[in-house]
N, C-alpha and C positions, 0 to 999 in steps of 0.2 A: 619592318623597316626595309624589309629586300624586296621587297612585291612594290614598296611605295616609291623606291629608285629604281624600280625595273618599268614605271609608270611613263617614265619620264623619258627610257629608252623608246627609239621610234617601233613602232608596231613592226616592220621589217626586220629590223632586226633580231627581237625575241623570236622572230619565224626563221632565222637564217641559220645557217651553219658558219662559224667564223672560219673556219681553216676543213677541206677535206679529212673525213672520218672522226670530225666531233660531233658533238651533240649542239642542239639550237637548245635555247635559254627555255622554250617549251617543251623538250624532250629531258632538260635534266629538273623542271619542275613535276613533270608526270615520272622523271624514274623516283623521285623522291617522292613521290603522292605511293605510288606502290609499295617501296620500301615501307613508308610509314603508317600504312594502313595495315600492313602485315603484323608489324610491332605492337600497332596499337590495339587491334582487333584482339590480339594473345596478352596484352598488357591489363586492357577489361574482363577478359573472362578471369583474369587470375587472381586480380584485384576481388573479385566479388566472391571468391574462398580463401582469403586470405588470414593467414593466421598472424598471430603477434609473437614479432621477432624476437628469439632468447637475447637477442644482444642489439643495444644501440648503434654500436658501429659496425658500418657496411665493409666487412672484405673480400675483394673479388677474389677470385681464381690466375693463378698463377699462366697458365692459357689469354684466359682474356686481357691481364693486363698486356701478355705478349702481343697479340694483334692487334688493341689498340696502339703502342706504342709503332707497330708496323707498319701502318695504315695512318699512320700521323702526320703531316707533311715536316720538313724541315726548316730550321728557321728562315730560310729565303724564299718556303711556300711552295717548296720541290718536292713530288712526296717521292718516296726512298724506293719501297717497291709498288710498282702497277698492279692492280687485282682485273683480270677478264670479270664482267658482269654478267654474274648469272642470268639464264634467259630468263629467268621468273620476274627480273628486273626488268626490264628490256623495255625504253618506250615504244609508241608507238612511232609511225614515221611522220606523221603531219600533224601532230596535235593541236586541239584546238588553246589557242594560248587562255584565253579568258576561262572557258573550262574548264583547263588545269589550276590557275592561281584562284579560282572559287573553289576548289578542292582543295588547295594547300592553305587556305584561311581557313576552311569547316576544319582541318585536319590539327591545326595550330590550335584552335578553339580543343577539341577531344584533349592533345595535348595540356592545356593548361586545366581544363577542368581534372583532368589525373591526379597532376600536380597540386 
């Protein structure tokens, strides 16, 4: 759905920066392709030794629920605290947009076959 409303935005502007020291709408589709290739890569090898869980219901870690909750935005879409992106993340500076959104459709496809 977001690639197919980003269609419709002018080809200029998924290449732009809206405001000094953000991200262009293809820099935060490639930081997310990296992100979630990293996940996904570690998500298949583990899957394929995967044993069967002693218990039906999933409980996180008292940690993790903490940073999710930190990292969350607030009801007005504000998030609470800023996180620096690690350079591991980091796009590139001119990416190519088409690309990227053929990378985040293969990457959405691994996703749902997991699933």
């Amino acid at each position: 759905e977001l690639l197919r409303e980003l269609e419709s935005v002018p080809a200029e502007l998924r290449i732009t920066s809206p405001f000094e020291g953000s991200w262009t709408v293809a820099q935060c589709l490639d930081h997310m392709n990296i992100a979630t290739e990293l996940y996904l890569n570690q998500l298949e090898d583990k899957l394929s030794s995967l044993k069967p869980a002693k218990t039906e219901v999933y409980r996180g870690t008292f940690l993790g629920g903490y940073f999710s909750k930190s990292l969350a935005p607030t009801p007005a879409g504000e998030l609470k605290s800023k996180m620096k992106t690690m350079k591991v993340f980091v796009p590139v500076d001119q990416p190519d947009y088409q690309k990227v959104s053929t990378r985040f459709k293969k990457n959405l496809v691994r996703y749902e076959h997991i699933l």
